[in-house]
N, C-alpha and C positions, 0 to 999 in steps of 0.2 A: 412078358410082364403084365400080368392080368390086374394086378393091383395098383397099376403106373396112374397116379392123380393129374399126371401132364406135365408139360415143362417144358425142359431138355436133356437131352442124353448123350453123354461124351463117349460113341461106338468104341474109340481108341484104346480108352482107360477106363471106362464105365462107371463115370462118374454120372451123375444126378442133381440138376438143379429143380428147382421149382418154377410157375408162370412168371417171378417176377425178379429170377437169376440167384436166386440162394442155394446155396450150395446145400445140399442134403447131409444129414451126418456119418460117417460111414464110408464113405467112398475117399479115392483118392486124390481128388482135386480140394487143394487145402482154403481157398479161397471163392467167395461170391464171383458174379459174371462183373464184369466194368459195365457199368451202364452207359452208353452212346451217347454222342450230341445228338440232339432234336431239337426244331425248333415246330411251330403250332404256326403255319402257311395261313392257315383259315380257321372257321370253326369247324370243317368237315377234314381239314386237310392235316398229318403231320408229318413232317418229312423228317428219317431219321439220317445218321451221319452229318449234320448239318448245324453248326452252332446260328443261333441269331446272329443276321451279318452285323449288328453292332457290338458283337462281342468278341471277346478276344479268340486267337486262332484256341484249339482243344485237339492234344492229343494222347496218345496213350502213354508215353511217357512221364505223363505228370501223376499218374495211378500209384499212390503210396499202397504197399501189402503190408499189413501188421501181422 
């Protein structure tokens, strides 16, 4: 893929998202990436997987597909 702009690549299915999980048009994954909890540790720090622990729990299950 000499013209690949970056991203990610589903080996699998060969799908194609972009740096920031958009799903490219064309391919066969019909939907963007779910974006993760993360919360901001510091100003250098950000830890992903992790909601702010004053927030409520977050999981993939609550991810509506339109």
């Amino acid at each position: 893929m000499s013209n690949w702009p970056g991203g990610y690549f589903c080996p699998c299915h060969g799908s194609k998202y972009d740096p920031a999980g958009r799903v490219f048009n064309g391919v066969p994954a019909p939907y963007n990436l779910p974006v993760p909890p993360y919360r901001f540790v510091s100003d250098t720090t950000l830890r992903v997987g992790e909601n702010d622990p004053s927030a409520v729990a977050w999981d993939f299950d609550s991810i509506r597909q339109l």
